[in-house]
Each structure stands twice: as structure tokens, then as C-alpha cells.
PABALUM-799750 format. One line per 5 residues: their letters; for each residue x, y, z of N, C-alpha, C, O. Coordinates in steps of 0.001 Angstrom, whole numbers, plus 500000, padded with zeros to 6 digits. Layout:
BEGIN
A = X,Y,Z,X,Y,Z,X,Y,Z,X,Y,Z  ...;
This chain:
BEGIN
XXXXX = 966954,525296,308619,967343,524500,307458,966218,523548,307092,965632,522838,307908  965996,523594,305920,965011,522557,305383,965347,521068,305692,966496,520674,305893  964000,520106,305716,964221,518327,305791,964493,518201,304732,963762,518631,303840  965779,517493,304460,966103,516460,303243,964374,516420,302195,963190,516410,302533  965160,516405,300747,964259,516311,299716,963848,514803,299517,962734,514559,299055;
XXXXX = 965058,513376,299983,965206,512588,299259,963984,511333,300093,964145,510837,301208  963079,511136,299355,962163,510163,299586,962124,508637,298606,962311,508762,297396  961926,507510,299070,961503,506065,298441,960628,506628,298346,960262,507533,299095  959916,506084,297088,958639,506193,296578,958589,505643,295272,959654,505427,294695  957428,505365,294679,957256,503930,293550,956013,504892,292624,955056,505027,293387;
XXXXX = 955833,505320,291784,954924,505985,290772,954760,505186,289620,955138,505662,288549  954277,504086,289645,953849,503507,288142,953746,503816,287043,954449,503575,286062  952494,504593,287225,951226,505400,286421,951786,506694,286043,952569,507423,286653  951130,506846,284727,951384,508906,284528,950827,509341,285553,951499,509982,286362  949315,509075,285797,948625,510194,286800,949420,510303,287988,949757,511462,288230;
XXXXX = 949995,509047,289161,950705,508867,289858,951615,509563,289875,951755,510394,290772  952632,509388,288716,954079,510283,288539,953621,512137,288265,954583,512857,288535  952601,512774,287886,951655,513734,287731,951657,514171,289483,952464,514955,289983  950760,513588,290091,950467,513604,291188,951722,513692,292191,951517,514092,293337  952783,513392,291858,954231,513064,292097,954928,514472,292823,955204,515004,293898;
XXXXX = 954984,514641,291127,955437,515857,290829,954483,517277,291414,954870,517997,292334  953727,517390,290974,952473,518624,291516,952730,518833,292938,952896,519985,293338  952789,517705,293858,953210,518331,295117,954391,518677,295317,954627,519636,296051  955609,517814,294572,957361,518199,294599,957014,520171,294483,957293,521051,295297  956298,520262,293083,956830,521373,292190,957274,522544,293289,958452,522897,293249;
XXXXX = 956217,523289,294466,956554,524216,295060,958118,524571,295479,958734,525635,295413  958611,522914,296054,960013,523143,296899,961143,522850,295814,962338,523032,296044  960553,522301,294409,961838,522244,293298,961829,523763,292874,962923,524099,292420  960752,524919,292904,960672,526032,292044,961587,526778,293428,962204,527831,293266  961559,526246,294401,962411,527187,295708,964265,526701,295645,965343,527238,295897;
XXXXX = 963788,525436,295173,965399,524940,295298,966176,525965,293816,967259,526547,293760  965471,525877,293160,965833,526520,291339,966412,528035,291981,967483,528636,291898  965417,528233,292496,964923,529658,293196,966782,530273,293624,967540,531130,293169  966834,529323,294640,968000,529441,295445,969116,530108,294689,969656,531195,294895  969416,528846,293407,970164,528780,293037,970508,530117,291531,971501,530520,290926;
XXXXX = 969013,530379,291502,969119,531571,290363,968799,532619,290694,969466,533575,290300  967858,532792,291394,967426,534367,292007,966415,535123,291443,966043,536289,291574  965924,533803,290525,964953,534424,289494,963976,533320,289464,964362,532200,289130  962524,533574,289840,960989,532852,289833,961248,532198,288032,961408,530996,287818  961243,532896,287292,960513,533017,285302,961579,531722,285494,961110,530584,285544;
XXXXX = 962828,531914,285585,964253,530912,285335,963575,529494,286015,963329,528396,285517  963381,530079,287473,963105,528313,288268,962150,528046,287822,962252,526824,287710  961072,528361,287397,959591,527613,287048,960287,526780,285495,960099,525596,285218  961063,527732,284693,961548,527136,283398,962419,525862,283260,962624,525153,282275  962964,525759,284798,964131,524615,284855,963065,523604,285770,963204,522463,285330;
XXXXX = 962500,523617,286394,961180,523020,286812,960502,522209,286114,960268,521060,286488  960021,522796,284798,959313,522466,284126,960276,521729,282759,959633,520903,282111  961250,521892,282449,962202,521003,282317,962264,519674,282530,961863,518707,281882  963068,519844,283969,962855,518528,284714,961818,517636,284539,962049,516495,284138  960768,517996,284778,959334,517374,284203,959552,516832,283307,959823,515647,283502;
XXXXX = 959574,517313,281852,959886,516434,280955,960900,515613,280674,960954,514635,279928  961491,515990,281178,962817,514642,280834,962474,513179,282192,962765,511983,282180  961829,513954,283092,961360,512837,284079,960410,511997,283072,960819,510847,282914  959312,512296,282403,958576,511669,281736,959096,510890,280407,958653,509803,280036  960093,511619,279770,960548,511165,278872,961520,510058,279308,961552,509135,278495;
XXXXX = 962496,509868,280608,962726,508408,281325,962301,507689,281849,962990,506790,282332  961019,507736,282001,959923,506814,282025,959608,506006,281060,959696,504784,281177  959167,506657,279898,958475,506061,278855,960114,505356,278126,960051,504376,277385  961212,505883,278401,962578,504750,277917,962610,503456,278780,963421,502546,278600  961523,503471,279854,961593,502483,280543,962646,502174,281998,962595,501206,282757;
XXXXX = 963871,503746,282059,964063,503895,283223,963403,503414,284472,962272,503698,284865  964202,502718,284976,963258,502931,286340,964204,503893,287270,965410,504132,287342  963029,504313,287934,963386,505711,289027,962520,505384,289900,961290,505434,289889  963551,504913,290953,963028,504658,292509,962454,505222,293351,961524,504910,294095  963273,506423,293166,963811,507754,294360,962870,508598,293157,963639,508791,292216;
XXXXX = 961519,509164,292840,961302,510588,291999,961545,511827,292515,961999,512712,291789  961213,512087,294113,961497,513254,294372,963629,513353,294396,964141,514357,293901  964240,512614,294795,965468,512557,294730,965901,512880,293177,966719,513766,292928  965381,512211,292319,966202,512070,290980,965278,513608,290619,965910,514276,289802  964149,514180,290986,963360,515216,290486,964859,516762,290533,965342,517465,289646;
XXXXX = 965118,516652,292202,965697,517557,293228,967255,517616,292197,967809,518715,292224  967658,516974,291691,969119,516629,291208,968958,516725,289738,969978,517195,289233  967972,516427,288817,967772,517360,287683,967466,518582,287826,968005,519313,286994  966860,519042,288504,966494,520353,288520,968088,521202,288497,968537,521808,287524  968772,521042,289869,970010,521452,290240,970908,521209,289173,971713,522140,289125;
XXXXX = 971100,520440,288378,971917,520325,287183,971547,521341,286049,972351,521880,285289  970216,521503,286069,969833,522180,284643,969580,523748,285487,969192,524615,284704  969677,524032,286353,969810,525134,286944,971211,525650,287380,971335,526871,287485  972205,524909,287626,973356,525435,287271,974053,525098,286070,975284,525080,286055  973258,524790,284908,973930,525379,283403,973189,526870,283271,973893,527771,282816;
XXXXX = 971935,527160,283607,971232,528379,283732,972362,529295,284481,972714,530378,284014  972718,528930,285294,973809,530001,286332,974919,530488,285653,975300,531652,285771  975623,529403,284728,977103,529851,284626,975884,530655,283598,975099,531486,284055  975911,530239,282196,975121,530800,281441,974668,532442,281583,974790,533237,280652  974120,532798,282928,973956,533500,283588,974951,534655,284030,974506,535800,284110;
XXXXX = 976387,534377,284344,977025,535048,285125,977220,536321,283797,976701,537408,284051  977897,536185,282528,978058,537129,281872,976908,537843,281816,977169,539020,281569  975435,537585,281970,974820,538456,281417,974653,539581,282937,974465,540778,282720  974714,539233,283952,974314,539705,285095,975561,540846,285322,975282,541927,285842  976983,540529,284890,978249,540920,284686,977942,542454,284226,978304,543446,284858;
XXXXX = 977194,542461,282988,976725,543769,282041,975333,544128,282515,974528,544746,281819  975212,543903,283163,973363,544812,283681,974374,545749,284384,975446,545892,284972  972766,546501,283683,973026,547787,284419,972517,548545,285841,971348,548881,286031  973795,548782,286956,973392,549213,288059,973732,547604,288802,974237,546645,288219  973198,547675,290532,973701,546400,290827,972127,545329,290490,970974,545702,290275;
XXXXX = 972674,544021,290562,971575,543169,290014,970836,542362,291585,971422,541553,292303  969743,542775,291732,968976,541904,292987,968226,541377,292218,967873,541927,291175  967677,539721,292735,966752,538634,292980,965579,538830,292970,964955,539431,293845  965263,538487,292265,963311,538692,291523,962871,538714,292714,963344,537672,293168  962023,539406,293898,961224,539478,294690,960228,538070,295051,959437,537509,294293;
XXXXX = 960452,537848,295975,959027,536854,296062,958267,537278,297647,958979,537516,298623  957136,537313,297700,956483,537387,298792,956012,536552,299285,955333,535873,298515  956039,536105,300656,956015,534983,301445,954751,535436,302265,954529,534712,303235  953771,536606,302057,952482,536794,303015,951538,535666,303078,951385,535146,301973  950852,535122,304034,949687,534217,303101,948488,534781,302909,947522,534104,302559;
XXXXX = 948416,536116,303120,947144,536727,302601,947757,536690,300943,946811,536895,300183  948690,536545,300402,949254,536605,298634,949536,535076,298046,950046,534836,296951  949093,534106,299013,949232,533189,298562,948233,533029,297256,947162,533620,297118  948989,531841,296078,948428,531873,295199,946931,530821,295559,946570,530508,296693  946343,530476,294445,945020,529830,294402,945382,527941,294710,944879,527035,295375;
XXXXX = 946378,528093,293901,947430,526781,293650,948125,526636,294064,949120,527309,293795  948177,525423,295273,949282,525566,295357,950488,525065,295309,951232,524836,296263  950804,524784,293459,951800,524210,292703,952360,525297,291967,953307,525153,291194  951650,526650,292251,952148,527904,291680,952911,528924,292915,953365,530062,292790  952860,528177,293932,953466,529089,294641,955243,528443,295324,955529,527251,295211;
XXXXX = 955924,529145,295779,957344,529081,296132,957938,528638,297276,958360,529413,298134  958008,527396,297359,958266,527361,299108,959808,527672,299078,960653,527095,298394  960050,529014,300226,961490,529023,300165,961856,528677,301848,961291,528892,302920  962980,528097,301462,963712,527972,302975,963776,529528,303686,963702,530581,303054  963897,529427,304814,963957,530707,305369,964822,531349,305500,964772,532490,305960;
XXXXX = 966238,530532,304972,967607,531018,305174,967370,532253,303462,968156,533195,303365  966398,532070,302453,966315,532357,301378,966062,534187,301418,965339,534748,300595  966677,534800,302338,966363,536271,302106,967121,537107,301098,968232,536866,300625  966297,538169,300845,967002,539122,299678,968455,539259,300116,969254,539021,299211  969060,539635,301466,970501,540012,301314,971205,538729,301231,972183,539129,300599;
XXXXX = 971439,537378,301423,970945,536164,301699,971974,536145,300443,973204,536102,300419  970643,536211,299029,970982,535935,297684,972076,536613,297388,973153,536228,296933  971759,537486,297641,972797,539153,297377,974296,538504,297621,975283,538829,296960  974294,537592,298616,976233,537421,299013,976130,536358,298365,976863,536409,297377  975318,534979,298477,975113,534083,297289,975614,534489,295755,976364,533813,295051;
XXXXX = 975138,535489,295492,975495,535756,293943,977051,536254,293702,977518,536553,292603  977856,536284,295144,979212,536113,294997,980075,535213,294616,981256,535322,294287  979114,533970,294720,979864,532707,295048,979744,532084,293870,978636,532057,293334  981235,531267,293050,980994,530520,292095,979677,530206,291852,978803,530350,292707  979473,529782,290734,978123,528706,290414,978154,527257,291248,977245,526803,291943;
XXXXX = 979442,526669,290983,980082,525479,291731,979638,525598,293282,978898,524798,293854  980232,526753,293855,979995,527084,295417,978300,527277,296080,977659,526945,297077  978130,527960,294924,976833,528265,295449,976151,526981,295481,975712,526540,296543  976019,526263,294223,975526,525029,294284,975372,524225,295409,974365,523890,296032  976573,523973,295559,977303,523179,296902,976236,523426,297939,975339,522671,298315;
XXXXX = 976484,524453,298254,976063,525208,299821,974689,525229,299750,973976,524858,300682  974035,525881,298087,972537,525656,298782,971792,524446,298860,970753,524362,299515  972452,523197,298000,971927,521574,298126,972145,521171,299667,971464,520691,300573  973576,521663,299460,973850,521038,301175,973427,521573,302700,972842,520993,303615  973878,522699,302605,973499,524015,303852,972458,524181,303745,971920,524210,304852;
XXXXX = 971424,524399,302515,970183,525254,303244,969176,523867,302997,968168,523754,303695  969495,522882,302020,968260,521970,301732,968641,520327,302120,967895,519348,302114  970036,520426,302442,969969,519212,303298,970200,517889,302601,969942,516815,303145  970558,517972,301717,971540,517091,300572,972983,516402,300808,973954,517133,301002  973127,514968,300792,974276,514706,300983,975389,515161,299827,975027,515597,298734;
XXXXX = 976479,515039,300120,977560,515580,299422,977677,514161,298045,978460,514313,297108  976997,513181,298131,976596,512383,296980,976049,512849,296438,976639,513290,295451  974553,513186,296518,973560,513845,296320,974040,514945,295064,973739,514949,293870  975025,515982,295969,975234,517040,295571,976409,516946,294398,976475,517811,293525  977163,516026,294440,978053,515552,293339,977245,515358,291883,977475,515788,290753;
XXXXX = 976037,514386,292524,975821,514250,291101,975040,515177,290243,974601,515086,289097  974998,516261,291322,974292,517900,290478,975460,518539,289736,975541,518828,288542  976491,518717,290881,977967,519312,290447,978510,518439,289267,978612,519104,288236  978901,517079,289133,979539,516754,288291,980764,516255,288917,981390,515336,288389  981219,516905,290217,981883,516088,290711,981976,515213,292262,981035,515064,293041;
XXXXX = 983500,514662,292453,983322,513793,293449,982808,514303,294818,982844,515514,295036  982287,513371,295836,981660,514360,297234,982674,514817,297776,982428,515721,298575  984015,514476,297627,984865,514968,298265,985384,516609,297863,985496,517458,298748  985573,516800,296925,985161,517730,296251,984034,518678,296436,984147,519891,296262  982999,518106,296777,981920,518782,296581,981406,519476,298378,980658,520368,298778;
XXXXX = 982271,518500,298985,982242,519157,300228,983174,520108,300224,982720,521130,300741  984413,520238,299825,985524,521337,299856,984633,522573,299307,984701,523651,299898  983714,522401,298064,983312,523667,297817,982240,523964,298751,982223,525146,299095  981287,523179,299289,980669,523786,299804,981388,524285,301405,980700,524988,302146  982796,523855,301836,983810,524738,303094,983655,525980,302774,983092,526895,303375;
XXXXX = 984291,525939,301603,984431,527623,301030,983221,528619,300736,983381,529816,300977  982302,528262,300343,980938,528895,299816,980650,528939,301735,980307,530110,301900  980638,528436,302769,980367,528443,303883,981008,529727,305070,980432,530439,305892  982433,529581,304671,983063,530677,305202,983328,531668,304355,984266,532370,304735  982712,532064,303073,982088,533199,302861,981427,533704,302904,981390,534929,302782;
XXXXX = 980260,532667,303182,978360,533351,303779,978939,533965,305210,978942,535144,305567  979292,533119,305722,979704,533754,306907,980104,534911,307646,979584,535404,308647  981438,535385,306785,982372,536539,306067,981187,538062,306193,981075,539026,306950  980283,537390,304621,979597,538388,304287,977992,538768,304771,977379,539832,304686  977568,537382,305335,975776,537719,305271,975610,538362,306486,976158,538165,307571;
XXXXX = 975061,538883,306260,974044,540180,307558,973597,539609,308629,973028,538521,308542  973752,540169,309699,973250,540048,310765,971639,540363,310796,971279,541303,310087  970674,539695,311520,968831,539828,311188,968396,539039,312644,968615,538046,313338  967529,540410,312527,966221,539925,313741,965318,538772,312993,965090,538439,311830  964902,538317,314413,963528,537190,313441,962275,537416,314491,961557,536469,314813;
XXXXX = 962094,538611,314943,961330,538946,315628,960695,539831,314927,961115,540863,314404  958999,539079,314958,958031,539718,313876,957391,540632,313936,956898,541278,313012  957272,540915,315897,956799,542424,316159,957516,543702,315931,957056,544798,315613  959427,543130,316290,960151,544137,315953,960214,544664,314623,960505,545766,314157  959759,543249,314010,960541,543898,311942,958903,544831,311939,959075,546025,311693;
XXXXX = 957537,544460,312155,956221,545315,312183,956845,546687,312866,956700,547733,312235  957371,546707,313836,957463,548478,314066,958394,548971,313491,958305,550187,313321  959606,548296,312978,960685,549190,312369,959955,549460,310883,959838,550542,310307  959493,548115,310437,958892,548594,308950,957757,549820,309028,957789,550705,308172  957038,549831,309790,956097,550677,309887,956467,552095,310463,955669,553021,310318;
XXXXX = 957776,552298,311176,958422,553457,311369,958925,554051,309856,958643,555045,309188  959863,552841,309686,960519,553318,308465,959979,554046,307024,960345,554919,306238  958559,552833,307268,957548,553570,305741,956857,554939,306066,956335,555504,305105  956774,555599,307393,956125,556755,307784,956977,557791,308172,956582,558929,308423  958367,557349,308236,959298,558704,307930,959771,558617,306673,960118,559753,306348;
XXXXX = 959951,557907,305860,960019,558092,304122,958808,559030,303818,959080,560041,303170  957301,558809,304255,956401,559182,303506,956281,560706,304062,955741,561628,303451  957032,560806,305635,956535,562124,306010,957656,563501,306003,957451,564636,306433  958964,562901,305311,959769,563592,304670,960806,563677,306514,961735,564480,306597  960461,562823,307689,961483,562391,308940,962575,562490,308891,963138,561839,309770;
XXXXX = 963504,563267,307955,964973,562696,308083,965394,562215,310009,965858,561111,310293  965194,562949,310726,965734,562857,312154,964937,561107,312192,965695,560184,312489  963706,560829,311938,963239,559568,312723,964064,558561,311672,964582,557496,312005  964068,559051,310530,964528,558056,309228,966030,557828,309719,966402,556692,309425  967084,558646,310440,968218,558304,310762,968022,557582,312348,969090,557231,312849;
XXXXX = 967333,557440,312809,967169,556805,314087,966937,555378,313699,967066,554547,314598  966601,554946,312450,966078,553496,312022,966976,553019,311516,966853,551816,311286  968366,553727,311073,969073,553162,309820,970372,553102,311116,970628,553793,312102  971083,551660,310362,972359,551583,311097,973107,552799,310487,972599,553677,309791  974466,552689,310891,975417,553801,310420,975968,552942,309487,976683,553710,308845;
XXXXX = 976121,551644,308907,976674,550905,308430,975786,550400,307418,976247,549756,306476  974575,550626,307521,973553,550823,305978,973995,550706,304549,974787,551503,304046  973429,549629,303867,973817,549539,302632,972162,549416,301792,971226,548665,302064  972292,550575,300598,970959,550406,299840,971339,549824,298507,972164,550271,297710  970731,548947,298426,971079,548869,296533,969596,548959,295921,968606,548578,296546;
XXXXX = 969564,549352,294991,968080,549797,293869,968443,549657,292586,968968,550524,291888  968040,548087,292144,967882,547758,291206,967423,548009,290179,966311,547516,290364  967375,548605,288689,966342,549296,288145,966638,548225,286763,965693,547646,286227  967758,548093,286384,968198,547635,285384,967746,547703,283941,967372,546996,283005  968112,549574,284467,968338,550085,282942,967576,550424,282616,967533,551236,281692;
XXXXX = 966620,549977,283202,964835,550379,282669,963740,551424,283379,962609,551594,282922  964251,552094,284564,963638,553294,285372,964890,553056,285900,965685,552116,285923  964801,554765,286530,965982,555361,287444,965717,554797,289114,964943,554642,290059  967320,554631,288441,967766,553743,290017,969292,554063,290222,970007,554300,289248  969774,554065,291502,971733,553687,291724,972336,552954,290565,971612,552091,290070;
XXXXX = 973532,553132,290031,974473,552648,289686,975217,551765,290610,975691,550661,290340  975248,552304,291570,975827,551670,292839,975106,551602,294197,974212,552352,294589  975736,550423,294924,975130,550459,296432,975872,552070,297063,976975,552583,296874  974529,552546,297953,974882,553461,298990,975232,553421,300359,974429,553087,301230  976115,553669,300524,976737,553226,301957,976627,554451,302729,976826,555590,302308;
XXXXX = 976103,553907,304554,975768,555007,305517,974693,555637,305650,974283,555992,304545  974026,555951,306492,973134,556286,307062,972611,557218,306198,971880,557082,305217  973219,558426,306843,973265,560209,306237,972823,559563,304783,971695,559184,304468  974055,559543,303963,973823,559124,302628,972526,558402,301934,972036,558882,300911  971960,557134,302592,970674,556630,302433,969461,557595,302914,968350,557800,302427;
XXXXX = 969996,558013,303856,968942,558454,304469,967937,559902,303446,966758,560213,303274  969568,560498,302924,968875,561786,302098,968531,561112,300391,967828,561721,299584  969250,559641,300074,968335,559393,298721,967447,559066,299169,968239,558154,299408  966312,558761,299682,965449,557920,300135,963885,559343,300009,962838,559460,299372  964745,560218,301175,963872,561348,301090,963986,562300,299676,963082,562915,299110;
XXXXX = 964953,562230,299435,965179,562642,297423,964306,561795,296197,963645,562137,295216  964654,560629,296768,963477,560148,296091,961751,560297,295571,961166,560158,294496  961370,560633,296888,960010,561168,297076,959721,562793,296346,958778,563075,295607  960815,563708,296796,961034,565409,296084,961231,564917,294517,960414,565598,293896  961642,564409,293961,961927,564115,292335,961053,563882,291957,960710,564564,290991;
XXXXX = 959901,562565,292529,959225,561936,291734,957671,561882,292399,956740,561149,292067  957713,562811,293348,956523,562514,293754,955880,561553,294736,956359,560441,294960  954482,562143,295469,953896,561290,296412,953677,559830,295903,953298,559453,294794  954041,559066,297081,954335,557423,296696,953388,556720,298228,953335,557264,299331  952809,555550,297873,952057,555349,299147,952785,553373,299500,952986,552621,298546;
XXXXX = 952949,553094,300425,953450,551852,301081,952648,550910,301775,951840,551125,302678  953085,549457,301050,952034,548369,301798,953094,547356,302282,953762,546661,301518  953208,547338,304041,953970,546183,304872,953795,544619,303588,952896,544214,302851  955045,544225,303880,954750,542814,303065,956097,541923,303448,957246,542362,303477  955657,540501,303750,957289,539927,303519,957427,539423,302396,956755,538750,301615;
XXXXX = 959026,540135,302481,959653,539831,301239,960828,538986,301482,961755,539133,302280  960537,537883,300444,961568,536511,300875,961808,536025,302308,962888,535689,302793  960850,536044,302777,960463,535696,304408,960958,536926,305161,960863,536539,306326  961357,537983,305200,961304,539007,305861,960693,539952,305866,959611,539953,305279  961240,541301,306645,960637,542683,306198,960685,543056,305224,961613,542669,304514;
XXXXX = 959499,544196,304587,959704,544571,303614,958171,545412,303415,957070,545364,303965  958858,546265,302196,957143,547152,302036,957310,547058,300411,958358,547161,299774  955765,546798,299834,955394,547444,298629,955155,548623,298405,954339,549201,299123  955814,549315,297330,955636,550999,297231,955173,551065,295820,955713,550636,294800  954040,551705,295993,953197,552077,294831,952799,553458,294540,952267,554047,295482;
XXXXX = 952893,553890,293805,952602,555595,292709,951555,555426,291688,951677,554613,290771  950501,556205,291841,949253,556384,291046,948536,555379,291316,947591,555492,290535  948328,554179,292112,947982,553170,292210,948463,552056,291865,947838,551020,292088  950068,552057,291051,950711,551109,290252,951856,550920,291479,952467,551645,292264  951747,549309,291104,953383,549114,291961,954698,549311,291017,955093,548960,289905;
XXXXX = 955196,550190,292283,956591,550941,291169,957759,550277,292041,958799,550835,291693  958052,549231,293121,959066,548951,293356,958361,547563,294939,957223,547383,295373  959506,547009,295261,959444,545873,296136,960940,546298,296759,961984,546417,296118  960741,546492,298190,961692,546577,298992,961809,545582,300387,960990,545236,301238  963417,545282,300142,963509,543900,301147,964303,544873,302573,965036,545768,302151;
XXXXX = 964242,544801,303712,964382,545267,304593,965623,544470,305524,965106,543369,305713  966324,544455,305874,967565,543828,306588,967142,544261,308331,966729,545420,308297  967123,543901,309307,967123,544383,310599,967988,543754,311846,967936,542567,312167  968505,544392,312262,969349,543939,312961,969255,544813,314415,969224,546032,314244  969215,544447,315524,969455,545051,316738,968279,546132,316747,968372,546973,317642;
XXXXX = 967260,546228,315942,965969,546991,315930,966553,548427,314944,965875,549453,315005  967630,548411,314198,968312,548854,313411,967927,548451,312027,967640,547254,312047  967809,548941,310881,967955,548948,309551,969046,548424,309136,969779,549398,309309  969972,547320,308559,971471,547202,308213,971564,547210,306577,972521,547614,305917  970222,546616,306042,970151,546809,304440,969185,547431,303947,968260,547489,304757;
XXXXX = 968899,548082,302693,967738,548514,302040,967870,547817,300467,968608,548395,299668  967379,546971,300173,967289,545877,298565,965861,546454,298242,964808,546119,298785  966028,547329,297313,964981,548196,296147,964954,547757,295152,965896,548078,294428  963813,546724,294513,963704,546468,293003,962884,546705,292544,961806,546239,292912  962999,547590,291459,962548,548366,291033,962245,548448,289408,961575,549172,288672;
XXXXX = 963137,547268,289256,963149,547037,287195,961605,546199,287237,961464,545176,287908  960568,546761,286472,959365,545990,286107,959187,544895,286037,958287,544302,286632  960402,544152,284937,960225,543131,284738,960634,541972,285949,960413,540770,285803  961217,542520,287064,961299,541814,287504,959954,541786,289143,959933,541088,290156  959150,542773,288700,957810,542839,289360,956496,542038,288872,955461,542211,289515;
XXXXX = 956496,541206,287812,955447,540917,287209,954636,540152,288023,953449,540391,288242  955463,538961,288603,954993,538162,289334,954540,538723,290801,953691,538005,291329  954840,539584,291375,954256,540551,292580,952800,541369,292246,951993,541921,292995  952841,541200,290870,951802,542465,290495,950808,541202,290314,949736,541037,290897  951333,540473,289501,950067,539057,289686,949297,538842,290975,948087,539066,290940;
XXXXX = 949894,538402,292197,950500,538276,293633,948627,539228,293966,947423,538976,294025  949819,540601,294110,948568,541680,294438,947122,541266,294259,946197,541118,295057  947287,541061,292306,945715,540921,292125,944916,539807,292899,943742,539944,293244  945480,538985,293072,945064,537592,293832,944243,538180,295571,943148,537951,296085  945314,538899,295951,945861,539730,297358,944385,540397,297509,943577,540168,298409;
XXXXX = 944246,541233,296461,943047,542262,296347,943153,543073,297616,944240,543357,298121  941919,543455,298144,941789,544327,299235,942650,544107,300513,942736,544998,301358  943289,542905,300646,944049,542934,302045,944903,543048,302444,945402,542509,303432  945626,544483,301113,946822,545096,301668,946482,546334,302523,945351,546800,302382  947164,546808,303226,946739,547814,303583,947948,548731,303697,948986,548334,304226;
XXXX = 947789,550172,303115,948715,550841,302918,948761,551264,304334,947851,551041,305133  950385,552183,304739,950932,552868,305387,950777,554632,305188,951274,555222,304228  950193,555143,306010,949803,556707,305478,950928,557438,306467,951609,557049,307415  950773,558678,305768,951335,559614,306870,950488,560207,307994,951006,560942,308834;
């Protein structure tokens, strides 16, 4: 769990309040992050915040607390983004996963006010049961549970009382619970399962490819509408196991680069030299338990940026 956001601190000056902010920005674009599932959204409610911070300045506000009052605009104008949000996510097409972010530091950006600090609780399947939960709930739980916000704090994002605001975050709690995945955090294990896993995809393994996957395997492949992907999550081994290798017979030789994705396992998969998808990896007991495939472009842009930065020090997975 992340340290509390909320710091004393005194910024006079623009440059000061500038200087303020520039170091906040990484862990407000992770907190946004949390709460939307989407980089383009949090940098937009981010950068928001910013201005209205400046614009209560110059009304002569005083603001004691900037990173506090920063952390609690953001969260307000990021869950009007959410509800806002739920109908459109309602009508996408196929199931909807969380803009990818990569956590390598060989992909770190140049800046670093452009890059994402996410809590570590922040993984692709993570979001995935997150995006079950009210806007209200989710709120709750990720101010409080993952970033360490009092239930004051978190009221005055929500709108309402802490008492309240702790009840939702009970409930948003014993549903993470309920639903989120079981995961290794062992970095040699997720290196050999990922590196098994990307070399029986590439070498057409069904026998090694079912030795990696739980029996209880869930894939979802995001495409949304825009390249072929599931309509639905695939459940079970067998079942994943033969789209996976179907995949490759349809469309052709595809080559794989190890990467973490949202602080875990995960591989980049690229065709003709283009990245055609970002896959988040679930592991459990040296087992496979999820496969999160995204695969809609637009929600690759920022990975493909990533890369160029990355240059030579990916290194693909061969057969």
C-alpha cells in the first residue's frame, strides 16, 4: 500500500507552486489512473486539477495542504469522468480492459513528470474487478485501501460523510476480496512462466501451453471493435489454450517481448515489426490464472511511444 499523499507545505510563488506540482504529477496521473483505467483520461483530469489549483491561487485562496487539496481535486474530477464513463464502457464492444501501462525501467520515460507511478496493488486483473465496483465504491477503496487516505479525506472526493464513506469502502473491500486473483510476486517465477508461455504460443506447444495454464483460466482480449478479438472472456484451459494457438494459424507469425505490465507479468506481441497487442499475465502457484489481451490500438498509443523511447532493449522471445 502506498504512504499517505497528504503533506504541510507552503508554495507562495508560481514557480514554487509549478515546482509543487511537477513532482505531485506522476502519483496524481496513478491515483486518476486507479480510478479510470485509462492514462489519456488521468493525464486530462491531472491537468485539470492544475488549473483550477492556479486559478485558487490567483482568487487569493489560501491552500495549506497543495499536495492534499491537489490528491482530492483530482479524485473529484475523476469520478465525474467515471460515472460519465460507465454508459459508454456498458456499449463497447467485446469485454473492456485498462489502457496498458508498463512499469519496465528500461521504458521509463525521459521525464519524469510523464511517467505513472502506480501502486503495486494497480494490476491489470486488479482493475478488471475494480471496474465492478460502483464509481462511489471504487472511489472509496482506491483513496483509502490502496493510497492511504483518511475517510475525511475521502468524503470530501465522494461528497459524502466519512461515515459513509467508510461503509462504501466495507463493501468495495469484500468484493475485491470475493473476486481478485490470487498472484505470485516472485520475479524469477513470473521470468520462467512468461518465457515458457511466449515459446509455446510461438512454437504451436499445445501439451507445454496446457502445463502453464490453470484449469480455471480466464482470457479476455480486448479489441473494441476495432481488430478481431473475443466478444467474451474464455474460460479453461483446453479452451484458451486452442484460441491462443488459433490465433497464430489465422493470422500469422507473431514475435514476443517479456515486459511488465502494470507491475506484473506480461509480454509485448508484435507482427511485421508493429505492436499488435499488450498482454497482462496473472500467476499463481507457478500456474497461469489470467490472460488480459489488449489489443484495440487506441488503447496502445502510449506503449508504442514507451517502445520508441525503449529502442533496442527489448528483446524478443524466439522459438
Amino acid at each position: 500500500m502506498s504512504r499517505p499523499l497528504h503533506v504541510n507545505d507552503h508554495d507562495d510563488d508560481a514557480s514554487g507552486l509549478a515546482a509543487r506540482f511537477h513532482a505531485l504529477r506522476p502519483r496524481l496521473v496513478g491515483v486518476a489512473y486507479g480510478l479510470l483505467g485509462s492514462v489519456d483520461e488521468a493525464e486530462d483530469v491531472v491537468q485539470d486539477a492544475w488549473l483550477r489549483l492556479q486559478a485558487a491561487r490567483s482568487a487569493g485562496t489560501e491552500i495549506r495542504d497543495v499536495a492534499g487539496w491537489l490528491v482530492v481535486a483530482v479524485s473529484r474530477l475523476a469520478l465525474d469522468v467515471l460515472r460519465s464513463a460507465r454508459h459508454r464502457r456498458e456499449e463497447y464492444v467485446g469485454p473492456w480492459l485498462p489502457e496498458p501501462v508498463l512499469t519496465d525501467a528500461a521504458t521509463a520515460t525521459p521525464d519524469p513528470a510523464d511517467r505513472v507511478t502506480l501502486d503495486e496493488s494497480m494490476s491489470m486483473a486488479m482493475l478488471v474487478v475494480l471496474e465492478t465496483l460502483s464509481p462511489a465504491e471504487r472511489t472509496a477503496f482506491v483513496l483509502h485501501d490502496v493510497f492511504g487516505l483518511t475517510f475525511a479525506e475521502v468524503g470530501e472526493a465522494v461528497g459524502r460523510s466519512p461515515a459513509a464513506c467508510r461503509q462504501l469502502a466495507t463493501r468495495a473491500r469484500a468484493h475485491v476480496a470475493a473476486r481478485a486473483p490470487r498472484f505470485d510476486v516472485d520475479e524469477t517465477e513470473h521470468h520462467r512462466v512468461v518465457t515458457a508461455f511466449a515459446r509455446a504460443c510461438l512454437g504451436d506447444d499445445i501439451g507445454a501451453l496446457l502445463a502453464l495454464l490453470d484449469p480455471d483460466v480466464v482470457l479476455r482480449s480486448d479489441g473494441g471493435g476495432v481488430v478481431t478479438a473475443g466478444r467474451r472472456p474464455i474460460l479453461g484451459a483446453a479452451r484458451v489454450a486452442r484460441l491462443l494457438l488459433g490465433v497464430r494459424h489465422r493470422f500469422g507469425p507473431f514475435e514476443m517481448v517479456p515486459a511488465a505490465v502494470n507491475g506484473g507479468p506480461g509480454l509485448l506481441r508484435f507482427r511485421d515489426g508493429r505492436l499488435a497487442g499488450v498482454i497482462a499475465l496473472t500467476v499463481a502457484d507457478g500456474r497461469i490464472t489470467a490472460v488480459d489481451m489488449v489489443l484495440n490500438p487506441d488503447k496502445l498509443t502510449r506503449v508504442r511511444r514507451l517502445i520508441g523511447v525503449a529502442g533496442s532493449d527489448t528483446r524478443k522471445v524466439r522459438r
